[in-house]
DRENPA-3360 file (N, C-alpha, C; in nm, 2 decimals, always signed):
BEGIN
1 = XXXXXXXX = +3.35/-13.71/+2.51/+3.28/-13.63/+2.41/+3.24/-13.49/+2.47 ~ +3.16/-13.50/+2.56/+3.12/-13.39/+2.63/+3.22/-13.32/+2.70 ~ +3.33/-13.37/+2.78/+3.43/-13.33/+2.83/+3.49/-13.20/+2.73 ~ +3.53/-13.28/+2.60/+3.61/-13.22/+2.53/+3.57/-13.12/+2.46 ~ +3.40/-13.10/+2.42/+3.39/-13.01/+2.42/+3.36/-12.88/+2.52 ~ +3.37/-12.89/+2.60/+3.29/-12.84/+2.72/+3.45/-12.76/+2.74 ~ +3.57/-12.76/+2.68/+3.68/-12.70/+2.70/+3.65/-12.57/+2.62 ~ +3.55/-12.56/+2.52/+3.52/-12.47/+2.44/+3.45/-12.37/+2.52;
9 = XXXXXXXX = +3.41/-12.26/+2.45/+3.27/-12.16/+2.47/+3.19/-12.25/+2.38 ~ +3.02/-12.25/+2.40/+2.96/-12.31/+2.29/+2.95/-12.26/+2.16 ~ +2.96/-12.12/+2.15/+2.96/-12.02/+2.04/+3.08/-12.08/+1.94 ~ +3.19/-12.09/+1.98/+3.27/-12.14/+1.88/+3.29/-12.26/+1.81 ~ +3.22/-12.38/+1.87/+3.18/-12.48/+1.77/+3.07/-12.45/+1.71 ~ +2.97/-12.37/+1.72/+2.86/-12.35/+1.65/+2.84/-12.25/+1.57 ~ +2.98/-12.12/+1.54/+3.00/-12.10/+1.45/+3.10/-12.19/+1.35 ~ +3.19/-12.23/+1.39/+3.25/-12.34/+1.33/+3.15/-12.42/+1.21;
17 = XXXXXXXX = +3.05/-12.44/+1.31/+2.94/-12.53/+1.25/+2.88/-12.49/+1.10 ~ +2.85/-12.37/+1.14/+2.72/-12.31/+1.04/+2.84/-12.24/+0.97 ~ +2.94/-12.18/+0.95/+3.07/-12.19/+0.87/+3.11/-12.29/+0.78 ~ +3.09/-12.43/+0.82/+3.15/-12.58/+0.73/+3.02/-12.58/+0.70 ~ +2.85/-12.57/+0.73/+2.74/-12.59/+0.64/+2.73/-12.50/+0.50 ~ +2.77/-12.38/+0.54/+2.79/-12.30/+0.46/+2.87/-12.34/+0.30 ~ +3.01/-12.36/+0.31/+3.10/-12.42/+0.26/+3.07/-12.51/+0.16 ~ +2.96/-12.63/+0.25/+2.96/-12.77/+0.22/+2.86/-12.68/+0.06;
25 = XXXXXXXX = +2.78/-12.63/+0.06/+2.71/-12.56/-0.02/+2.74/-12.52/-0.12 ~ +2.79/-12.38/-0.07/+2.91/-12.28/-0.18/+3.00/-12.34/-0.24 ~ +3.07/-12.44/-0.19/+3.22/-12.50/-0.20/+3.20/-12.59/-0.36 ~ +3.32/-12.63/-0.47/+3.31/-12.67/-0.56/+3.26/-12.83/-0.53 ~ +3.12/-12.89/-0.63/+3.09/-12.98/-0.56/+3.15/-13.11/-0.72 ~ +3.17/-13.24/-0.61/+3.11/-13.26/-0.47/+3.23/-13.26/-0.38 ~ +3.34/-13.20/-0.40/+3.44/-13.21/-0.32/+3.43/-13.16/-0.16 ~ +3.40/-13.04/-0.22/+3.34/-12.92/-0.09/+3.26/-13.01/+0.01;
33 = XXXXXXXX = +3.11/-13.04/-0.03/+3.09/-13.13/+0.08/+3.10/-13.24/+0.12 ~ +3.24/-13.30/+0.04/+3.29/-13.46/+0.09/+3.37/-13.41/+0.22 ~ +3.46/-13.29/+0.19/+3.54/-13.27/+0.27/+3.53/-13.20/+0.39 ~ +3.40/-13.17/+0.40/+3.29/-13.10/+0.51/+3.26/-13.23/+0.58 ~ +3.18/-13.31/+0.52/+3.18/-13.49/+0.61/+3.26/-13.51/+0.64 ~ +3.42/-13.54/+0.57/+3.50/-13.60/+0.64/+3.54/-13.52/+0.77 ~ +3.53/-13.41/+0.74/+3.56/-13.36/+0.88/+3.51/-13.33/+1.02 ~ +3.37/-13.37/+0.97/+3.25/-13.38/+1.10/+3.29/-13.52/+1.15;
41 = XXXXXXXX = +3.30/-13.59/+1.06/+3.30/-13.72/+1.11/+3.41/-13.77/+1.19 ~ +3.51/-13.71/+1.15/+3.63/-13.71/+1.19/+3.61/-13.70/+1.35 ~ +3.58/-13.54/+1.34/+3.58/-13.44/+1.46/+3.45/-13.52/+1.60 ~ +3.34/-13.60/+1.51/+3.29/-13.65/+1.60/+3.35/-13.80/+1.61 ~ +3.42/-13.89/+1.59/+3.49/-13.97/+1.58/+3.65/-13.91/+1.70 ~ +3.65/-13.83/+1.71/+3.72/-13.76/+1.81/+3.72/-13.67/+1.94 ~ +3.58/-13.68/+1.94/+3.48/-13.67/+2.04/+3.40/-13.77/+2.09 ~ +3.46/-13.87/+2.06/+3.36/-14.00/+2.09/+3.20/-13.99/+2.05;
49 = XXXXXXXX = +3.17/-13.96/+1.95/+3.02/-13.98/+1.93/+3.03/-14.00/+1.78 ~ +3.10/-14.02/+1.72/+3.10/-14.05/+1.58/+3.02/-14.18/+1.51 ~ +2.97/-14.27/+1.61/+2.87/-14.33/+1.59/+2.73/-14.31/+1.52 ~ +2.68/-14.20/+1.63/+2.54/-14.13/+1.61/+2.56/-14.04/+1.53 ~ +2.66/-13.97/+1.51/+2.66/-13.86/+1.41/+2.69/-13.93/+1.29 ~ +2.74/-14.04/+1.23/+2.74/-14.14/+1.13/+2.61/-14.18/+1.10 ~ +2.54/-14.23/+1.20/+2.39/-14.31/+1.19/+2.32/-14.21/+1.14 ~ +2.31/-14.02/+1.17/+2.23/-13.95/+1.15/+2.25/-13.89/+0.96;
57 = XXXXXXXX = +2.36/-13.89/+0.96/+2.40/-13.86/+0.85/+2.41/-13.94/+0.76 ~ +2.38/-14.02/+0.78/+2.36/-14.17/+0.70/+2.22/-14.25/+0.66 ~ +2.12/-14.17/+0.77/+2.01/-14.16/+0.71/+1.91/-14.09/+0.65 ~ +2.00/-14.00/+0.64/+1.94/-13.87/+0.52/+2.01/-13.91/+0.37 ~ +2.15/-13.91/+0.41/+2.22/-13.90/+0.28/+2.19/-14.02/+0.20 ~ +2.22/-14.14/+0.24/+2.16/-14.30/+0.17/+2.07/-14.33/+0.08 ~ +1.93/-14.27/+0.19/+1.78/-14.24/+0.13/+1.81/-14.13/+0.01 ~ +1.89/-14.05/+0.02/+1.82/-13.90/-0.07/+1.90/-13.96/-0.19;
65 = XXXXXXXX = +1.98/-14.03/-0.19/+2.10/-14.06/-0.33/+2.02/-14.19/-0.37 ~ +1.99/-14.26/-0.31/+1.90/-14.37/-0.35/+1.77/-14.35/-0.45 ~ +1.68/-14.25/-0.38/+1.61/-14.19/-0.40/+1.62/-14.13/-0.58 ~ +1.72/-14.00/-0.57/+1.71/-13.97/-0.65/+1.77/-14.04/-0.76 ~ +1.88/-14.11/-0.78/+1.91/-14.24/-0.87/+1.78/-14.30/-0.92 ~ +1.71/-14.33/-0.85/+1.58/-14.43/-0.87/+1.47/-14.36/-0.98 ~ +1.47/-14.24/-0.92/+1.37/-14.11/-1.01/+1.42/-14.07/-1.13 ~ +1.54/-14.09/-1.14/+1.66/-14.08/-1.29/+1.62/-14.19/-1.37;
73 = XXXXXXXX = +1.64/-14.28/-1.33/+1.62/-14.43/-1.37/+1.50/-14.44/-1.47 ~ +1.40/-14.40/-1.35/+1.25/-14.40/-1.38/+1.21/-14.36/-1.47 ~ +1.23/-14.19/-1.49/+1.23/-14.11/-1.55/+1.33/-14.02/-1.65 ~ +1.37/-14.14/-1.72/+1.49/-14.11/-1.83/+1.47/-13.95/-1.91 ~ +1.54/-13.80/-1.92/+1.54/-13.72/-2.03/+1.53/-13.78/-2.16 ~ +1.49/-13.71/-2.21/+1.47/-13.74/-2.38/+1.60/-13.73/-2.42 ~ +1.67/-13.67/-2.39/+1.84/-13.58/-2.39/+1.91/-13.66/-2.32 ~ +1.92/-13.73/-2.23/+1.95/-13.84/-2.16/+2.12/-13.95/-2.23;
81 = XXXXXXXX = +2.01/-13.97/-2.35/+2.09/-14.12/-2.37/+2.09/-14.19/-2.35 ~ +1.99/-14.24/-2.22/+2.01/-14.36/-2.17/+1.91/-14.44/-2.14 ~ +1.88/-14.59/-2.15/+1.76/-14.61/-2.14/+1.71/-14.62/-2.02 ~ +1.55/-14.69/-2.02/+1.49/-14.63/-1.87/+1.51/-14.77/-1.82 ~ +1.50/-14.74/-1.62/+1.59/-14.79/-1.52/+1.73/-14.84/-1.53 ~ +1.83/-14.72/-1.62/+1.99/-14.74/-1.67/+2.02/-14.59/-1.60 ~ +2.03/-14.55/-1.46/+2.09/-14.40/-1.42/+2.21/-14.40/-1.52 ~ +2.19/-14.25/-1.60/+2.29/-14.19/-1.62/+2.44/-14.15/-1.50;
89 = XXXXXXXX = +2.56/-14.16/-1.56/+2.70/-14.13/-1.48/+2.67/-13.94/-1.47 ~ +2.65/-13.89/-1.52/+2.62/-13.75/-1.49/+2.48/-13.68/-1.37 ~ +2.36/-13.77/-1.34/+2.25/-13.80/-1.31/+2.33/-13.85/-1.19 ~ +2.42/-13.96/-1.14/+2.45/-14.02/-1.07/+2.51/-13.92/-0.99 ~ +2.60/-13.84/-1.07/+2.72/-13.74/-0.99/+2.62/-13.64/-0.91 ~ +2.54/-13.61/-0.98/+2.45/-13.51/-0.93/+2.39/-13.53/-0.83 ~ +2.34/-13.67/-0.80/+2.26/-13.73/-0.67/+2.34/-13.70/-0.56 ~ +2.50/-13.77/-0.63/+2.58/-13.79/-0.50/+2.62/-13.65/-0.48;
97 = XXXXXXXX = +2.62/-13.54/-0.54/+2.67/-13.42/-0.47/+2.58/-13.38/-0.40 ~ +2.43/-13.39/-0.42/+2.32/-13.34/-0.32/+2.32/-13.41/-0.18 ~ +2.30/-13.56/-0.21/+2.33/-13.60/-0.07/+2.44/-13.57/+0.01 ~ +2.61/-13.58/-0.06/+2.66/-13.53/+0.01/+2.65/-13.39/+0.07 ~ +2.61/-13.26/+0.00/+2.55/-13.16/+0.12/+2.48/-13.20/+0.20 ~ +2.35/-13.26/+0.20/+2.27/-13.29/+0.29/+2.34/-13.41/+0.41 ~ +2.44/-13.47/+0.36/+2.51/-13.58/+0.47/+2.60/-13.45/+0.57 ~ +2.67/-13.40/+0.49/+2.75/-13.30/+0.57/+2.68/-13.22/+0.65;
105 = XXXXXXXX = +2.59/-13.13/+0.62/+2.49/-13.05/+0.68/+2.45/-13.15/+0.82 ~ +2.41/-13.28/+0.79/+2.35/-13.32/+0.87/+2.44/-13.34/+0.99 ~ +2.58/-13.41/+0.97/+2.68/-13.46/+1.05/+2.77/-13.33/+1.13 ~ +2.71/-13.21/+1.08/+2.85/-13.08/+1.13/+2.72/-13.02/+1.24 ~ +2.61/-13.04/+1.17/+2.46/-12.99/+1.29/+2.52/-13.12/+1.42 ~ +2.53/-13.23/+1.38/+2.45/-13.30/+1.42/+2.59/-13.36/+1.54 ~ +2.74/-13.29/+1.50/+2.83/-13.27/+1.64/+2.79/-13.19/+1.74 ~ +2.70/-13.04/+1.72/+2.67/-12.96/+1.81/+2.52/-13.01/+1.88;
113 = XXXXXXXX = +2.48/-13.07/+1.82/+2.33/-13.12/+1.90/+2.38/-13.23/+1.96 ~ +2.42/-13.31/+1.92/+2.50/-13.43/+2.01/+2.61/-13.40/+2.11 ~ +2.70/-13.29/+2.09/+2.80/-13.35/+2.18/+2.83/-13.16/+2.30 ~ +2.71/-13.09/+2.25/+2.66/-13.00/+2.31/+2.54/-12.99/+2.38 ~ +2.55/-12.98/+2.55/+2.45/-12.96/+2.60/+2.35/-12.85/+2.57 ~ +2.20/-12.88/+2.54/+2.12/-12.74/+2.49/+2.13/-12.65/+2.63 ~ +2.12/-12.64/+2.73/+2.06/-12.55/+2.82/+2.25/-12.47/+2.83 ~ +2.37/-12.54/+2.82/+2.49/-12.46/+2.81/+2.51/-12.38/+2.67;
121 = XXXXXXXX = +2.43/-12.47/+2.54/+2.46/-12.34/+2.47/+2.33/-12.27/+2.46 ~ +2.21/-12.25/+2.53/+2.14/-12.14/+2.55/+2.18/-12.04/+2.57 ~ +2.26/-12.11/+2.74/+2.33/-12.00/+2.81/+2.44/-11.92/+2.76 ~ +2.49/-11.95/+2.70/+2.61/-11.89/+2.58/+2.55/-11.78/+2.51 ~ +2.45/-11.81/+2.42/+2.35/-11.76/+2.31/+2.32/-11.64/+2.44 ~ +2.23/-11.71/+2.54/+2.16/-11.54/+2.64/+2.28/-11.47/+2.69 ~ +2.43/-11.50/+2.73/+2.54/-11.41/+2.74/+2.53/-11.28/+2.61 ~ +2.52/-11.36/+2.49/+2.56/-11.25/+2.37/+2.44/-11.21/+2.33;
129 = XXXXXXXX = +2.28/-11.17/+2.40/+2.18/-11.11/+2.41/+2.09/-11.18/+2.37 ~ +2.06/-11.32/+2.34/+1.94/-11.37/+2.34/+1.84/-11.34/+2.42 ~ +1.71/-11.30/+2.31/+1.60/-11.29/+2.44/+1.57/-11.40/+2.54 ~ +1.50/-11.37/+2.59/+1.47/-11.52/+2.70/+1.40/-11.62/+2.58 ~ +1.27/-11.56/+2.55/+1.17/-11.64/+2.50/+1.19/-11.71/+2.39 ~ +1.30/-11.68/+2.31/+1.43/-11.74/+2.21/+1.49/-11.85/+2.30 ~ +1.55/-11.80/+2.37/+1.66/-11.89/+2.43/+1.55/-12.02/+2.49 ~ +1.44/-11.96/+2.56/+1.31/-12.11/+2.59/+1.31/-12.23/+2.49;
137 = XXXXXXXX = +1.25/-12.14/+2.36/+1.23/-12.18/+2.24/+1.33/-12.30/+2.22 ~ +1.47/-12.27/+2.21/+1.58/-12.36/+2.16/+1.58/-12.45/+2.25 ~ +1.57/-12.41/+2.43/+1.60/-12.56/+2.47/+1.52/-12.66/+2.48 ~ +1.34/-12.62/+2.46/+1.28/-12.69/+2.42/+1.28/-12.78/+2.30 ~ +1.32/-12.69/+2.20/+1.29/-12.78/+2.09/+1.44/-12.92/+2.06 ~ +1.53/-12.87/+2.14/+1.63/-12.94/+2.13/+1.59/-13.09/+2.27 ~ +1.53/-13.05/+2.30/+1.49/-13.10/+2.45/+1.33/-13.22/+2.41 ~ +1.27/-13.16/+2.28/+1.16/-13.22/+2.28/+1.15/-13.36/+2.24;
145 = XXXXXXXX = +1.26/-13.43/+2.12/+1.26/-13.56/+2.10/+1.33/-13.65/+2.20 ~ +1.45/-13.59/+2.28/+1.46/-13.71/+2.39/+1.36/-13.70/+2.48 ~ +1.30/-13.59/+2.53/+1.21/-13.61/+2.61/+1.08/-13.71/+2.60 ~ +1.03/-13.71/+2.44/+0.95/-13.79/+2.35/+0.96/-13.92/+2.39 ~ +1.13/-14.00/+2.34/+1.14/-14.13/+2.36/+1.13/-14.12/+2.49 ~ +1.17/-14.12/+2.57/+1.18/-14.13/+2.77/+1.03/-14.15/+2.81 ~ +0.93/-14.07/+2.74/+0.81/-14.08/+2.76/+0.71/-14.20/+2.74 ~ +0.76/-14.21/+2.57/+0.74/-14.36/+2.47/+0.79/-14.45/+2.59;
153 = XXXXXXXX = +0.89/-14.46/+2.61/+0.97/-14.57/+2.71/+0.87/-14.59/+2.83 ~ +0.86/-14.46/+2.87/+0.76/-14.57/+3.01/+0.61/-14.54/+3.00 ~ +0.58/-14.48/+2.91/+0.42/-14.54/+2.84/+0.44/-14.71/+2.82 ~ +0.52/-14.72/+2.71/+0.53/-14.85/+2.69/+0.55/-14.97/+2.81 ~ +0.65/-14.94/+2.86/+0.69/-15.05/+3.04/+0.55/-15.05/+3.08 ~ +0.47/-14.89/+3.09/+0.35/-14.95/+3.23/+0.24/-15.00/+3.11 ~ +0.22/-15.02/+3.00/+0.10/-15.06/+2.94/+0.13/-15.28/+2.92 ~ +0.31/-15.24/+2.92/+0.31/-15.37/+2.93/+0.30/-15.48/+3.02;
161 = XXXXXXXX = +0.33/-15.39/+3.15/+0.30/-15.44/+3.30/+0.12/-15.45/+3.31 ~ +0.04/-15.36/+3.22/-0.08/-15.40/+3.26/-0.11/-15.47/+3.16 ~ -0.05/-15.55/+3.05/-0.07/-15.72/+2.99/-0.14/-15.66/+2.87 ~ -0.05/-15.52/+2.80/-0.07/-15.47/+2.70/+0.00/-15.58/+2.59 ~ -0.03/-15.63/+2.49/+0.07/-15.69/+2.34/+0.13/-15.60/+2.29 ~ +0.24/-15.54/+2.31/+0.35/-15.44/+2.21/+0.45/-15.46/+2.22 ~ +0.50/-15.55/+2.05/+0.64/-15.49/+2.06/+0.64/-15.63/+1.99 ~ +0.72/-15.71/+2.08/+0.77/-15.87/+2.06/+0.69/-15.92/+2.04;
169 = XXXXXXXX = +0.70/-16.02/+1.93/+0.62/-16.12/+1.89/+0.48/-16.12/+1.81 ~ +0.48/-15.99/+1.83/+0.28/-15.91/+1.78/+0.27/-15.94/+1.67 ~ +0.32/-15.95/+1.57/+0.31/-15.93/+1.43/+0.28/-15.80/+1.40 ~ +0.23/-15.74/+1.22/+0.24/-15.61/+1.18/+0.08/-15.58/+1.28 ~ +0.00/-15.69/+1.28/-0.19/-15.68/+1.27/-0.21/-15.60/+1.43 ~ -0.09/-15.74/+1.51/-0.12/-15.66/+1.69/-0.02/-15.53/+1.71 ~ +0.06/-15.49/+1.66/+0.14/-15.38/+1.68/+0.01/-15.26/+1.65 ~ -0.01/-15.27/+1.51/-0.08/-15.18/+1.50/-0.25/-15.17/+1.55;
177 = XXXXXXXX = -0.28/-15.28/+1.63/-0.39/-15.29/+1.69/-0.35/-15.24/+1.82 ~ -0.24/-15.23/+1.91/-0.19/-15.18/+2.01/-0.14/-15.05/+1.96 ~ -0.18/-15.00/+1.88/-0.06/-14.82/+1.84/-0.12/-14.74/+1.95 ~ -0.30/-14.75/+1.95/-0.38/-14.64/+2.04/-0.34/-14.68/+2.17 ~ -0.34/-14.77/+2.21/-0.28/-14.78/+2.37/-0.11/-14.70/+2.44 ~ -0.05/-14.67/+2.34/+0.08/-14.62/+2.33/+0.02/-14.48/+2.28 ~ +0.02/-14.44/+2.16/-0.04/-14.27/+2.12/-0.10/-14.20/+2.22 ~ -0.22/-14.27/+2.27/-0.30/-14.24/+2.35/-0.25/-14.14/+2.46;
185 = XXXXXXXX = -0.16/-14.22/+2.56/-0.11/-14.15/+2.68/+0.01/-14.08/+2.63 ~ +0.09/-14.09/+2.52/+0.18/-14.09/+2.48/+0.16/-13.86/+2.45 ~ +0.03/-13.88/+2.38/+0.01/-13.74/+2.35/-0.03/-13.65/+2.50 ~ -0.15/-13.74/+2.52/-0.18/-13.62/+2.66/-0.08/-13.62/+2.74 ~ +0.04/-13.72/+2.83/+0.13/-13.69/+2.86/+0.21/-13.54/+2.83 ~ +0.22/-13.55/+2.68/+0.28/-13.43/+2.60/+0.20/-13.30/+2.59 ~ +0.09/-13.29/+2.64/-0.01/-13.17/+2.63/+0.00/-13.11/+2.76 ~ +0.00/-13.26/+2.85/-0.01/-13.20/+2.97/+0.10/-13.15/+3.08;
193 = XXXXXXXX = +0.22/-13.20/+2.98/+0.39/-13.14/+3.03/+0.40/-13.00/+3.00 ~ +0.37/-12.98/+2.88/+0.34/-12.84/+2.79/+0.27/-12.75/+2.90 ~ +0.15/-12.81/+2.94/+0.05/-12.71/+3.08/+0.14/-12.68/+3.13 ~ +0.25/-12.77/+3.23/+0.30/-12.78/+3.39/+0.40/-12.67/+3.32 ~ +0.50/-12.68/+3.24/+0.57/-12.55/+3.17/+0.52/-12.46/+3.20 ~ +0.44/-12.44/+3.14/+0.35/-12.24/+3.10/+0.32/-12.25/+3.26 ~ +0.29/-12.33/+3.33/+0.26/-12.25/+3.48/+0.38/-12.24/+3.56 ~ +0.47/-12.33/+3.52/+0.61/-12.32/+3.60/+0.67/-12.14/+3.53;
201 = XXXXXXXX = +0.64/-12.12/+3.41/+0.70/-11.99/+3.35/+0.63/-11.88/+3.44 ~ +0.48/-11.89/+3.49/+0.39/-11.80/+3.51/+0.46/-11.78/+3.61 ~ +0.46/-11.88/+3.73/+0.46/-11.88/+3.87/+0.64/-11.81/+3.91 ~ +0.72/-11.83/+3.78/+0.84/-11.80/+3.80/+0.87/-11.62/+3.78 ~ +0.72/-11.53/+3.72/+0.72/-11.46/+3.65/+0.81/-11.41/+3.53 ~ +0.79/-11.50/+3.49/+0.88/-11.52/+3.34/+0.87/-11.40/+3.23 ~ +0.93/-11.33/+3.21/+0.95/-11.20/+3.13/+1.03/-11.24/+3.05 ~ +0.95/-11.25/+2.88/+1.00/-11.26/+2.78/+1.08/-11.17/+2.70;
209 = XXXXXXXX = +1.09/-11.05/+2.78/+1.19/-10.94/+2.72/+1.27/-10.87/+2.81 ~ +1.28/-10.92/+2.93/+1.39/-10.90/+3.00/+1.50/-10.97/+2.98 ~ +1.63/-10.90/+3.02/+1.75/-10.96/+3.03/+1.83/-11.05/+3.14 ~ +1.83/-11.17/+3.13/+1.85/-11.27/+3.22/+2.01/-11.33/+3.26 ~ +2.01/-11.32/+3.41/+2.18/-11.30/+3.43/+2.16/-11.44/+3.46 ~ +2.30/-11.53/+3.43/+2.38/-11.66/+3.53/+2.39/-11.69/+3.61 ~ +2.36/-11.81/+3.65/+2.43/-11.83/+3.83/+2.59/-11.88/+3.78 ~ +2.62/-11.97/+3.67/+2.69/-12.04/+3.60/+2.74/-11.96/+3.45;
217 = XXXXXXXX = +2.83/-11.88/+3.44/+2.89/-11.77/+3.35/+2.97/-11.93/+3.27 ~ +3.00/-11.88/+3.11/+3.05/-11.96/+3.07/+3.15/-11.89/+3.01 ~ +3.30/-11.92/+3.05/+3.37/-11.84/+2.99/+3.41/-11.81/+2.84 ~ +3.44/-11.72/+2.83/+3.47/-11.69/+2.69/+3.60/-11.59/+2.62 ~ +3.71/-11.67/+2.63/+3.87/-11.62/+2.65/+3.83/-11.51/+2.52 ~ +3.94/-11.42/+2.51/+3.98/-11.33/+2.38/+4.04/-11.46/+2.31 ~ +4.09/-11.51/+2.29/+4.14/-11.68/+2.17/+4.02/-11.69/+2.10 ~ +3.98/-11.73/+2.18/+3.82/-11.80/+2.12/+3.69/-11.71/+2.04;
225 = XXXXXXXX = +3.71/-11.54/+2.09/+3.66/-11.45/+2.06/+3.68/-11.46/+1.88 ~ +3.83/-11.44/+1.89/+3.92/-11.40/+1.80/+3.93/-11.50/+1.68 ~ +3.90/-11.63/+1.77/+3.88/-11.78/+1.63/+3.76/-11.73/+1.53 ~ +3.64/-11.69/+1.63/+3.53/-11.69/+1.54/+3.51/-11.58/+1.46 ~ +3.58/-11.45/+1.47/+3.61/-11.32/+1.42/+3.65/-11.38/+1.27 ~ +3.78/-11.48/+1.31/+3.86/-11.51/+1.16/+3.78/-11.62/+1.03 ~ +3.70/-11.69/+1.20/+3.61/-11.78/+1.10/+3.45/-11.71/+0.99 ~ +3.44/-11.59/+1.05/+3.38/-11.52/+0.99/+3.42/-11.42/+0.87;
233 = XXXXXXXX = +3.56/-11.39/+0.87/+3.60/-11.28/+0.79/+3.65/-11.41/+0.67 ~ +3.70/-11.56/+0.67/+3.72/-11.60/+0.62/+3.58/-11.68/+0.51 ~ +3.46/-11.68/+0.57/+3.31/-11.71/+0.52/+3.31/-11.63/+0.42 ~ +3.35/-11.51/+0.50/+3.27/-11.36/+0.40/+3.37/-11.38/+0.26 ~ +3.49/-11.39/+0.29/+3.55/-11.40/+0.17/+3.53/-11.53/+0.08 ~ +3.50/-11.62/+0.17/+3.50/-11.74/+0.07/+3.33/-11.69/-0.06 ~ +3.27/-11.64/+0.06/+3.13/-11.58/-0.04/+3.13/-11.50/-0.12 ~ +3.22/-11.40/-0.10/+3.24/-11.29/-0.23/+3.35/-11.36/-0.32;
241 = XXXXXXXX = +3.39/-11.48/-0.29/+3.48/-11.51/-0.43/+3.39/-11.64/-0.52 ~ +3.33/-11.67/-0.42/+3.21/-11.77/-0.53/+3.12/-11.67/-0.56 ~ +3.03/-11.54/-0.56/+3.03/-11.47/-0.57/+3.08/-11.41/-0.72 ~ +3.19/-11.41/-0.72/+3.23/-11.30/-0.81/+3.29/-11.43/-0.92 ~ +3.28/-11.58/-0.91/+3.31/-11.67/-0.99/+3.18/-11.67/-1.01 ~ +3.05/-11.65/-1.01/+2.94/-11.68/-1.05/+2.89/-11.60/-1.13 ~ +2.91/-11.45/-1.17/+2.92/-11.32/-1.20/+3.06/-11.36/-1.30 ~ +3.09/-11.40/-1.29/+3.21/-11.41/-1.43/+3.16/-11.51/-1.55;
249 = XXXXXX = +3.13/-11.61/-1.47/+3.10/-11.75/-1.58/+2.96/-11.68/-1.65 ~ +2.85/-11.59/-1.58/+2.76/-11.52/-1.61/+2.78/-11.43/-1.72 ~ +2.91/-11.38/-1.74/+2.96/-11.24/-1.84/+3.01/-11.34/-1.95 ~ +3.10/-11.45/-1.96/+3.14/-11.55/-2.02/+3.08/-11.65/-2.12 ~ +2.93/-11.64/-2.06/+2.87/-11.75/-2.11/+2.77/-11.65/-2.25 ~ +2.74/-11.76/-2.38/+2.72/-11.74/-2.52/+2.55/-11.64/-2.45;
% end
């Protein structure tokens, strides 16, 4: 997974990226973002992580089509036709084209956060002039939920070594009677990583608007320049012709 993309510059799967979210959107639905999924899924199914990028996109899109079916159901139009808890076939189409944007969106993000290291495409991003304090920004926040679980994880190990009840066997009453013993250290842990940062920044004299050079340059061929050039001039046009179909049907209509 990582191998293969790591043949890339990061820039070009991650305009790639935000190119197919785009699409999934703009594009005639629900075709446009079926065929925006299939191809994340594909592409992460060919990068070996098509698992998690399935599981992630599968729990947005499921819930949200579920969801809004159920609210249809609930809440039959008077205009409708149909009686209540009977979703309409038009009501239905419309769920499933929302979720599928939101499944595709989720699965085309969710190849570059998975199968792209954050601190390599930082460094990519600060090549083509990211501020520093930007570029912090992202690898934190991409950095903050694994860091979370790893935390959760051995909060949890030493509270159970000292003959804490969590987890197995507790029922709903002791789980949630053990939540504060877990939260607890769980946050100030998290407050207090946050400190050791800001003084690791201080002590490093960290300059949020200076320009920051590589030890580790990541290359970036004229090919690859030249993919994302095309993948851009091809957006722009896909936008001025939905665009200029939306401005028509507008002149057209009674």
């Amino acid at each position: 997974m990582t191998g293969a993309l790591d043949r890339w510059n990061p820039l070009t799967p991650l305009v790639a990226a935000i190119a197919l979210v785009l699409v999934a959107f703009i594009g005639p639905q629900p075709w446009a973002p079926a065929g925006v999924l299939a191809l994340a899924l594909l592409a992460a199914a060919a990068f070996h992580i098509g698992g998690r990028v399935l599981a992630l996109a599968s729990l947005v899109a499921l819930p949200t089509f579920a969801l809004l079916v159920l609210l249809d159901a609930a809440f039959p139009d008077a205009a409708a036709g149909h009686a209540r808890w009977a979703p309409s076939a038009a009501a239905a189409l419309d769920s499933l084209a929302i979720s599928l944007r939101l499944g595709a969106a989720v699965a085309v993000l969710g190849v570059i956060v998975v199968g792209i290291a954050p601190r390599r495409l930082t460094r990519a991003l600060a090549a083509k002039g990211l501020p520093a304090w930007a570029a912090y920004l992202v690898i934190a926040s991409l950095e903050a939920v694994p860091e979370a679980r790893r935390r959760a994880d051995d909060v949890l190990d030493a509270q159970r070594c000292r003959g804490v009840a969590i987890g197995k066997g507790t029922g709903v009453r002791g789980r949630v009677r053990a939540l504060p013993a877990l939260a607890g250290p769980l946050i100030v842990g998290l407050v207090t990583e946050s400190e050791e940062r800001a003084l690791a920044l201080d002590a490093r004299a960290f300059d949020p608007h200076a320009r920051r050079t590589s030890l580790a340059p990541i290359a970036d061929p004229p090919g690859e320049q030249w993919v994302r050039r095309a993948i851009w001039i091809a957006l722009a046009a896909a936008i001025a012709w939905r665009a200029w179909e939306f401005a028509r049907a507008l002149t057209l209509a009674p």
